[in-house]
C-alpha positions in Angstrom: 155.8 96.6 110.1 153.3 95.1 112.7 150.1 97.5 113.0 148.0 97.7 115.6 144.4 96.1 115.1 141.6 98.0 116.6 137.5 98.7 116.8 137.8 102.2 116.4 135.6 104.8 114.7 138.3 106.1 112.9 139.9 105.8 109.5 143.0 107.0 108.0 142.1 109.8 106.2 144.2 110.8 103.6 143.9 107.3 101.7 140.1 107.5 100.6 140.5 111.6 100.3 141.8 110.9 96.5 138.6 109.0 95.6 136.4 111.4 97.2 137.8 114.9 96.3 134.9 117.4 95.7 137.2 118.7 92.8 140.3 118.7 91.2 143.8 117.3 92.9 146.5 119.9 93.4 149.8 119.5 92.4 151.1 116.6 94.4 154.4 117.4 96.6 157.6 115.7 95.1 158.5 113.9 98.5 161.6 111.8 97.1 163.0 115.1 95.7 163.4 116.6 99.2 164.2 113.3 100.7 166.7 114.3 103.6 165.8 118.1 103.4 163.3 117.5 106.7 164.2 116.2 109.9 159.8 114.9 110.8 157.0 115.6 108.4 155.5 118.0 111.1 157.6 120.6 109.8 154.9 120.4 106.4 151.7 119.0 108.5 151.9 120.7 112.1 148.3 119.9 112.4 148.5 115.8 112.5 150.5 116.1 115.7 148.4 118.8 117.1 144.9 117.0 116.1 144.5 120.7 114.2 142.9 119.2 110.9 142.8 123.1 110.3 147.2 122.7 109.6 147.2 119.6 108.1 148.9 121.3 105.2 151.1 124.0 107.2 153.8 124.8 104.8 153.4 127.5 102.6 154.4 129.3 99.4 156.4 131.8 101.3 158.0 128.5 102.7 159.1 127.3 99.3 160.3 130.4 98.3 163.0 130.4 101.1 165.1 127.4 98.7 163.7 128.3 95.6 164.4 132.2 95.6 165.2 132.4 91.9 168.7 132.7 92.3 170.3 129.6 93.7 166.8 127.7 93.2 164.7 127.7 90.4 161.6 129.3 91.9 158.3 127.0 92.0 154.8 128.0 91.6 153.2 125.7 94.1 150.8 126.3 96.9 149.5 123.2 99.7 146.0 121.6 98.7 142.8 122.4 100.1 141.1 120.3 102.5 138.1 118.8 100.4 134.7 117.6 102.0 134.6 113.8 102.3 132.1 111.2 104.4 135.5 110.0 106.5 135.1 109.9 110.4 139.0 110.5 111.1 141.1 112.7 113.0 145.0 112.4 113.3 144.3 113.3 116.9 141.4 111.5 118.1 143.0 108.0 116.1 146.5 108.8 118.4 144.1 108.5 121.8 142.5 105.7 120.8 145.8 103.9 120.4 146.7 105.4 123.4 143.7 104.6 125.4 143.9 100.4 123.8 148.2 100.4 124.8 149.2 100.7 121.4 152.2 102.2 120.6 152.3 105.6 118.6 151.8 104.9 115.0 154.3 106.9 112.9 153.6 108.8 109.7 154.8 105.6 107.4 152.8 103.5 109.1 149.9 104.8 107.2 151.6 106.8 104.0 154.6 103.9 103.1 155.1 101.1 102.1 157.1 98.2 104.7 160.6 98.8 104.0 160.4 102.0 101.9 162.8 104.9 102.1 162.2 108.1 103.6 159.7 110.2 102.3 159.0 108.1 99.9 155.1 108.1 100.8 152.0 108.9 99.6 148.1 109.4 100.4 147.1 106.6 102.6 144.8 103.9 101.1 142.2 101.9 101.7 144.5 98.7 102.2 146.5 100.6 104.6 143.0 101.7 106.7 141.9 97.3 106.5 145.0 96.5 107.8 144.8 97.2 111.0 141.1 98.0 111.1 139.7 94.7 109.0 142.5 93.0 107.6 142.4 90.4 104.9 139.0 91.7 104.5 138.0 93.4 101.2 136.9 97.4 100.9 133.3 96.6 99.4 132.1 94.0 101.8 129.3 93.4 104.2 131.8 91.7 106.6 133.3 95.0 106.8 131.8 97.6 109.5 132.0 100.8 107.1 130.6 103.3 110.4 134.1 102.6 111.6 135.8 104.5 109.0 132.2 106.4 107.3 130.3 108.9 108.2 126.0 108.6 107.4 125.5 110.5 104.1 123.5 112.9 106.2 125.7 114.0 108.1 128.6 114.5 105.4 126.7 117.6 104.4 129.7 119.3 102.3 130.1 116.1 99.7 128.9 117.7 96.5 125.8 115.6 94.4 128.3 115.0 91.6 130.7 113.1 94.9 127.7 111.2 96.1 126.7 110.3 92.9 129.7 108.4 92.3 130.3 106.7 95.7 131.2 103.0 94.7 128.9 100.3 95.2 128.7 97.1 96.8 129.1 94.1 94.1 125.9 92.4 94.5 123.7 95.4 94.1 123.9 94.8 90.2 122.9 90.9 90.8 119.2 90.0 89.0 117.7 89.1 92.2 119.4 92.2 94.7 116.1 94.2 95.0 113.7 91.2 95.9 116.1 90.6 98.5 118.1 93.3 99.8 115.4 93.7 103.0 117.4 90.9 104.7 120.2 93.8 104.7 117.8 96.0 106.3 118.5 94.6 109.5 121.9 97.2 109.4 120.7 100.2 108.5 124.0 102.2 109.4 125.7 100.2 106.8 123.0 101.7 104.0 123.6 104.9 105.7 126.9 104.9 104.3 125.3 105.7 100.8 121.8 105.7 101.1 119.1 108.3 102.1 115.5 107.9 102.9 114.8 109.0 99.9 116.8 106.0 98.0 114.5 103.6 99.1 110.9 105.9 98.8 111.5 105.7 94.9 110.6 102.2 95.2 109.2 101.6 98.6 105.5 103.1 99.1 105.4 102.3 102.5 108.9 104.3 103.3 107.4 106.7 105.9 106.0 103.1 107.7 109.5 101.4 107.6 111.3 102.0 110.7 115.1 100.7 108.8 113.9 103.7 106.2 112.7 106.6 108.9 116.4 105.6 110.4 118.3 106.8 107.5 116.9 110.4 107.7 116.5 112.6 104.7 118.6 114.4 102.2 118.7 116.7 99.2 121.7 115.5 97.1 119.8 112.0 97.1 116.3 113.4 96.5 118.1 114.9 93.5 119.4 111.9 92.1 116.4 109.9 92.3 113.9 112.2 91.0 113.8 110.6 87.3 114.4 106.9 88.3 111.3 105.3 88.1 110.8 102.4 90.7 111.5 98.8 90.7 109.2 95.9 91.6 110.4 92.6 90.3 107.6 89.9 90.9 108.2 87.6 93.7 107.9 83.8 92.9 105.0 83.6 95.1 102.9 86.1 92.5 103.4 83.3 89.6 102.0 79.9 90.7 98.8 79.6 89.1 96.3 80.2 92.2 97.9 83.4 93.8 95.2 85.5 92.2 92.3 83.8 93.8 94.2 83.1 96.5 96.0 85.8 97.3 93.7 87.3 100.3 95.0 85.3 103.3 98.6 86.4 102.4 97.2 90.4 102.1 95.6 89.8 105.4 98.7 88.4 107.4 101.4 90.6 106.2 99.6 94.2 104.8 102.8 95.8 105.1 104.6 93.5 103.3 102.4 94.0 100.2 102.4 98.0 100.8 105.8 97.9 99.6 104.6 97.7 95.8 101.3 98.1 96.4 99.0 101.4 96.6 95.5 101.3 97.4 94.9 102.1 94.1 96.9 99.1 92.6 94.1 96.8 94.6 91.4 98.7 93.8 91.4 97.9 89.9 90.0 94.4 91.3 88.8 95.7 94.6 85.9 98.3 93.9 83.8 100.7 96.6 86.9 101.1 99.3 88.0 97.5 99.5 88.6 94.7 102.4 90.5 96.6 105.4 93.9 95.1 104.0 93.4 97.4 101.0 92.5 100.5 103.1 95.3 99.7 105.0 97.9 100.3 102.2 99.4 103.8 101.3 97.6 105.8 99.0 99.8 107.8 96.6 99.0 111.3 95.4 96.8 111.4 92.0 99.1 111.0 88.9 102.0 109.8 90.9 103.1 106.3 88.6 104.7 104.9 92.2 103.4 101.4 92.2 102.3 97.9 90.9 99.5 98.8 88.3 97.2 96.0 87.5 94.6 95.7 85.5 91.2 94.5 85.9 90.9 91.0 86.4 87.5 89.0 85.7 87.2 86.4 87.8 87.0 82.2 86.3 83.2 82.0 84.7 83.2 86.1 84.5 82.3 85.4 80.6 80.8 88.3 78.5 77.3 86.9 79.4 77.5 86.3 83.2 75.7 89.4 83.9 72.4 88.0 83.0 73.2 85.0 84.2 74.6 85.8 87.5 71.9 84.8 89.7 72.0 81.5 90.6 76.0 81.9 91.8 75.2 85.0 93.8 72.1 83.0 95.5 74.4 80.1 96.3 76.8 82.1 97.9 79.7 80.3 95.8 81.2 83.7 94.7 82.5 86.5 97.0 80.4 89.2 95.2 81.0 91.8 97.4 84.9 91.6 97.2 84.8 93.3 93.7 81.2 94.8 93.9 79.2 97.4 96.4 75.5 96.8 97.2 75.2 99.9 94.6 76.3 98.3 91.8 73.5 95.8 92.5 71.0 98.5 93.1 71.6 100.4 89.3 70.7 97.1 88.1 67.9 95.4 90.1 66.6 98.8 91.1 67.1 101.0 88.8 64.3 102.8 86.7 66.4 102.9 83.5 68.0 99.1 83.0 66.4 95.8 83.8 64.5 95.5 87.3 65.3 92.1 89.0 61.6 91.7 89.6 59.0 91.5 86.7 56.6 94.5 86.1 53.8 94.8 88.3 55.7 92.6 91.1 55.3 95.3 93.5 51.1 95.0 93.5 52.2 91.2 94.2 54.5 90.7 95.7 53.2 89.7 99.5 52.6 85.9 99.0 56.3 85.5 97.7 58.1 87.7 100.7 55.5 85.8 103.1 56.9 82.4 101.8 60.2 83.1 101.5 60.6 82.0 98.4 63.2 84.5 97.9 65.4 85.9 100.3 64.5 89.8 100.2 66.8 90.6 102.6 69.7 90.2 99.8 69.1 93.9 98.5 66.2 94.9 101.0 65.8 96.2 104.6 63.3 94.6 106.1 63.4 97.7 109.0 63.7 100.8 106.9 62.8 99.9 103.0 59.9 97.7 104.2 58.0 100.2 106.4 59.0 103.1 104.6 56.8 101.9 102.0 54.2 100.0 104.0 53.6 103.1 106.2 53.7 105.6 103.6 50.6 103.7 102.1 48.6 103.2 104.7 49.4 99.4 104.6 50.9 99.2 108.4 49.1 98.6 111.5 51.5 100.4 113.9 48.9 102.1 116.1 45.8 100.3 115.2 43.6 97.7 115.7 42.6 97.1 112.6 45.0 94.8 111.0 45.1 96.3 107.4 48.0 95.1 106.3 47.3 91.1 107.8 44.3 90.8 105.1 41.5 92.8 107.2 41.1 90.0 109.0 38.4 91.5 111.6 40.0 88.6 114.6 43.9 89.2 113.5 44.6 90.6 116.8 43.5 88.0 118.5 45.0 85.4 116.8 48.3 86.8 115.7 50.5 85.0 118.4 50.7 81.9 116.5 51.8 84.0 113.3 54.2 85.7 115.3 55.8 82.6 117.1 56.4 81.0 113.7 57.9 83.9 111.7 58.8 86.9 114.5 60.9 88.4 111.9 58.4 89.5 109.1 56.7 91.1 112.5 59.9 93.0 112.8 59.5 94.6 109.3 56.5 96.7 111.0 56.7 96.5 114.3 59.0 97.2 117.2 59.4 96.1 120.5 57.2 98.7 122.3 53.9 97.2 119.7 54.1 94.6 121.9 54.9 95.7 124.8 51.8 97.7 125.0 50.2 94.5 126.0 52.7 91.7 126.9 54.0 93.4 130.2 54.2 92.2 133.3 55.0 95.8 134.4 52.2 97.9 132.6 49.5 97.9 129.7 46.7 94.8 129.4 49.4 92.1 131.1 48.7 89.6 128.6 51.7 86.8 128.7 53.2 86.0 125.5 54.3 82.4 126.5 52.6 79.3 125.2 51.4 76.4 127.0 54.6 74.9 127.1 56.6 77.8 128.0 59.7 76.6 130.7 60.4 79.8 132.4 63.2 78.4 134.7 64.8 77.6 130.7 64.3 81.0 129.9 66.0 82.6 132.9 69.2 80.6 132.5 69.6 81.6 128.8 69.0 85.6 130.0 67.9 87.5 132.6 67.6 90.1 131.1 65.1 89.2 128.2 62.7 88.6 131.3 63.5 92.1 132.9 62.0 93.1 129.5 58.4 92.9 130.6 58.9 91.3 134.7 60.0 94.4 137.6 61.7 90.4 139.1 62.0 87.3 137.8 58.6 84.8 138.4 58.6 82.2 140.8 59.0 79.5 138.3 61.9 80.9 137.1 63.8 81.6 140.4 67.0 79.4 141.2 
């Protein structure tokens, strides 16, 4: 018999109903025994003419017991099955008006429930085959090159399959291959084939990011899976790219480029073995798991190359030369316990703060490294007495008696220790074309046309307009 292909979102019911029963089978009919006995099989299954899924089964045991009385008929104990909850998107009905509706002819019970050629009521629950003959033939049941939403519902919304059902819904052959979960995401792309069989909650076990994966969000939620899953820990296999030999050192552009990539197996927490005192932004941007939750890559503490047991007092001269990342794994506090501390080793040697002017003058060291020059500087200086915001005096420039006077050439050589101590306005109060004593801060050499072009408004600083020398 020639049977009509179609697209439809429909599949013949009754064959995938005996794999997915929510319970045991009922007796089945004996169809060859009453072979001649009924004119159509409507007179048993009203309902698949009608589209009344309701009468599928419309015979009775008050039917039976018409012939099998007792008397001339051995009387049966036999009742019609129950319609059981499956995930199948058919109708008897809706599949006859899409044939209709593509020209087809009306397919007849045995087109579905016999075999070509059999005799009469010699049928049977239709079966898969019989559903991928018309609707995907010569393609296998379990295959990707199959569209299962034409004959499946979502799991979510076959809300009466039982957990025990869903737990045994067959699967497709490659998810047992070595390699399926570092690369099932390329079958992300057709999320209402996971549907099928999967929840949201499938893919949380492993994925951290779930709630962040728009192929995930798509499935929806359910309870039956949530159920299943609950004592399956997570897999993470390692991609190829973690074991070449540099990927550890090497690893940040990669985090930086694709942070959601790496929040599939990685929690904030996972980085921050390595990745102390919150972390680049690509760690803060991964999902962070609730305490005690084992979701995850865990890794261990890592010391970087030359990290030997040692390096701490020897650490110096890498930190200096900037040849390390130092602030990748450590905060500015960790320094500070250490170089600042009053209970372990101080950086500088005893006494160095009664000293300590000629080095921060030459610069021998850069201060700046663990100091603010703006708020640890003049916090101390002013505290003591030592600054001469305010005066005249010059107390902290040696006592010189002429400092004021001849500060400008300090000031134009190193304008940043100035800054440590003084703020704009100190200077303002006399280098002001607008107010105070007027006195210009340019040298002899001074190209106020130079200035202007670099900015504007670093001369609207002191001048109400721009001088005549430095006017376009």
């Amino acid at each position: 018999m020639k049977r009509a292909v179609l697209t439809v979102p429909f599949a013949l019911a009754l064959g995938a109903v005996g794999a997915l029963l929510s319970g045991p089978r009922a007796q089945p009919f004996p169809h060859a025994e009453h072979a001649g006995l009924f004119p159509t099989c409507l007179g048993c299954h009203a309902g698949a003419g009608s589209g009344d899924s309701t009468r599928l089964f419309s015979v009775t045991a008050e039917d039976c017991a018409e012939c099998h009385d007792g008397a001339e008929l051995q009387a049966v104990n036999w009742s019609p099955p129950r319609r059981e909850a499956t995930n199948l998107a058919f109708g008897h009905g809706e599949h006859a008006e899409e044939l209709a509706k593509a020209g087809e002819p009306r397919l007849g019970c045995a087109g579905c429930h016999a075999e070509d050629g059999a005799p009469a009521m010699e049928v049977s629950l239709a079966v898969v085959e019989n559903c991928l003959s018309c609707h995907a033939p010569g393609e296998p049941h379990l295959s990707y090159s199959v569209d299962c939403t034409t004959c499946h519902l979502p799991l979510v919304r076959a809300v009466g399959l039982p957990v025990e059902r869903v737990a045994e819904l067959p699967a497709m052959p490659d998810h047992d291959d070595p390699d399926f979960v570092s690369e099932h995401g390329e079958l992300a792309g057709r999320p209402e084939t996971c549907a099928i069989c999967h929840a949201r909650e499938s893919c949380a076990r492993c994925h951290l990011n779930a709630d962040r994966l728009a192929p995930v969000v798509a499935l929806g939620s359910d309870t039956r899976i949530a159920r299943l899953v609950a004592d399956r820990p997570g897999q993470w296999p390692e991609p190829a790219s973690h074991r070449r030999p540099e990927w550890l050192w090497g690893h940040g552009d990669v985090a930086r480029e694709s942070t959601a990539r790496c929040a599939n197996c990685h929690a904030q927490r996972s980085c921050e073995a390595c990745h102390s005192g919150g972390g680049p932004p690509a760690v803060v941007a991964l999902p962070r798991v609730p305490a005690g939750d084992p979701r995850g890559v865990q890794i261990a503490d890592v010391r970087p190359p030359g990290h030997t047991p040692d390096f701490a007092t020897r650490h110096g001269t890498a930190a200096a030369a900037g040849l390390l990342q130092c602030s990748v794994c450590h905060t500015e506090r960790q320094c500070a316990d250490c170089h600042a501390g009053s209970e372990k080793p101080r950086f500088h040697a005893a006494g160095f703060v009664l000293r300590h002017a000629p080095e921060a003058f030459a610069r021998d060291s850069d201060c700046t490294a663990c100091h603010s020059g703006e708020a640890f500087c003049r916090d101390c200086h002013s505290g003591l007495g030592l600054a001469s915001e305010g005066r005249t005096g010059g107390a902290f420039h040696d006592a010189q008696p002429t400092w004021l006077l001849a500060h400008g050439l300090a000031a134009r050589q190193d304008l940043e220790s100035c800054t440590t101590c003084h703020e704009e306005r100190s200077c303002l109060r006399c280098h002001s074309a607008k107010a105070g004593f007027r006195v210009s801060p340019h040298g002899p050499d001074f190209d106020p046309a130079h200035a202007a072009d670099k900015s504007q408004q670093s001369c609207g600083i002191c001048h109400l307009t721009l001088p005549e020398a430095a006017r376009p």
